[in-house]
C-alpha positions in Angstrom: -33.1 -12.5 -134.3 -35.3 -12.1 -131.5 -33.9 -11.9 -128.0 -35.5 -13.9 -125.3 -36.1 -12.4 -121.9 -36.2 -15.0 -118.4 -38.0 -12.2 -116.7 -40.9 -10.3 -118.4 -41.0 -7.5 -116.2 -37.5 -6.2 -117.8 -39.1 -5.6 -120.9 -41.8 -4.0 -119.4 -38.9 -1.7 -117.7 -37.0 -1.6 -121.3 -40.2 0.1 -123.4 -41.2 2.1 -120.8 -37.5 3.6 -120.8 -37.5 3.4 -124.6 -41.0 5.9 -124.8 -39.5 7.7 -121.7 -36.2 8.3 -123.2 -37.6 9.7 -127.0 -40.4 12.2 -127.3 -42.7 9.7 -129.2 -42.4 5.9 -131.0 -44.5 3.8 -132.4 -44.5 0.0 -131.9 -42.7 -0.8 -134.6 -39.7 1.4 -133.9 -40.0 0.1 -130.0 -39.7 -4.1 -131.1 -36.8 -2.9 -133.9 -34.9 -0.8 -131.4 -35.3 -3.4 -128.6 -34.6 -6.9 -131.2 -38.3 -7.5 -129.9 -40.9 -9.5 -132.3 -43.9 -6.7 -133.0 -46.7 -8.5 -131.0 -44.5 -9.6 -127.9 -44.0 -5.0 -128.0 -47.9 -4.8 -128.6 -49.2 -6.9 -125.8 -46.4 -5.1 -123.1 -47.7 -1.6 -124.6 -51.4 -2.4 -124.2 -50.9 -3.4 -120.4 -48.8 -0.3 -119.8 -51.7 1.5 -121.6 -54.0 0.2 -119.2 -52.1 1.2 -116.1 -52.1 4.7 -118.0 -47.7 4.4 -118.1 -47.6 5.0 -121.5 -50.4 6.8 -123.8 -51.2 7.4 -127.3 -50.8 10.7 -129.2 -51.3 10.7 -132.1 -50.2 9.1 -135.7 -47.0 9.0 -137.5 -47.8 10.6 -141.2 -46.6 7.7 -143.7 -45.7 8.1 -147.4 -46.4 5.0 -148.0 -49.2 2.7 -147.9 -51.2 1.1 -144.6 -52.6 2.0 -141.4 -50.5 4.7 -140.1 -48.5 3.8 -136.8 -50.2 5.0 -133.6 -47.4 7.4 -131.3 -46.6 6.8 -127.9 -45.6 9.1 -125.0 -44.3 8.6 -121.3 -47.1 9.5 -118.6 -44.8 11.4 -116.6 -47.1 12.1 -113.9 -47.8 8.6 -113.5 -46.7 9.4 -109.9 -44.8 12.1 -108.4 -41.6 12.2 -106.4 -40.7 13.5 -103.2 -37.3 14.6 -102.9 -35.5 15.9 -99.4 -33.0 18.0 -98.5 -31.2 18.6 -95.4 -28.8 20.6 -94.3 -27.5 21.3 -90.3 -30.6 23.9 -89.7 -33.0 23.5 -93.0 -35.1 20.8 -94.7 -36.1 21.4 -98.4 -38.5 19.7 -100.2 -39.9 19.5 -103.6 -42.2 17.2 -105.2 -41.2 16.3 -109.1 -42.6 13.9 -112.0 -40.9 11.2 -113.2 -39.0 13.1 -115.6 -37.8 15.4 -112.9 -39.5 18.8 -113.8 -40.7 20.5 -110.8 -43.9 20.5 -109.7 -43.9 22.0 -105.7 -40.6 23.5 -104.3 -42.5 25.2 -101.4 -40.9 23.3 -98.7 -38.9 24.8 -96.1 -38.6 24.4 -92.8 -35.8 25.8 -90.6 -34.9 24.0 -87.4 
């Protein structure tokens, strides 16, 4: 059974989640673990290719026969964060990806 969606850009949230949250899926695995049809996944993973969210890295090694499935991965540094903190006399900073591994923590500045 394949669930139907009244706003499209939830699914675009859901896979990008689903790639974010394991360390690479294919496709496939993507439209089973959301009740998705296959191509409905493919054309959302194609546009989030092409705004460079998601990439591919490789190929999943088969047993069997057929094309093997192409693996995707999160583009964590698709943009960065900027988080603040402050305190009576003190503002830190750092700037993370989306993921939340730091990539600045230089930031301080003491009032």
């Amino acid at each position: 059974m394949v669930r139907s969606l009244r706003n499209p850009q939830n699914l675009y949230y859901e896979i990008s989640r689903e790639v974010r949250d394991q360390d690479s899926l294919s496709r496939a695995t993507i439209a089973s673990n959301l009740n998705q049809s296959p191509s409905t996944v493919g054309r959302v993973v194609d546009r989030l290719i092409s705004e460079k969210v998601v990439f591919e890295t490789g190929e999943k090694k088969r047993d069997s026969v057929g094309r093997p499935s192409k693996l995707l991965k999160f583009n964590s540094r698709f943009y960065s964060v900027l988080t603040v903190g402050l305190r009576s006399t003190e503002v830190y900073a750092a700037i993370t990806d989306l993921v939340g591994n730091i990539l600045t923590i230089d930031l301080e500045i003491k009032i």
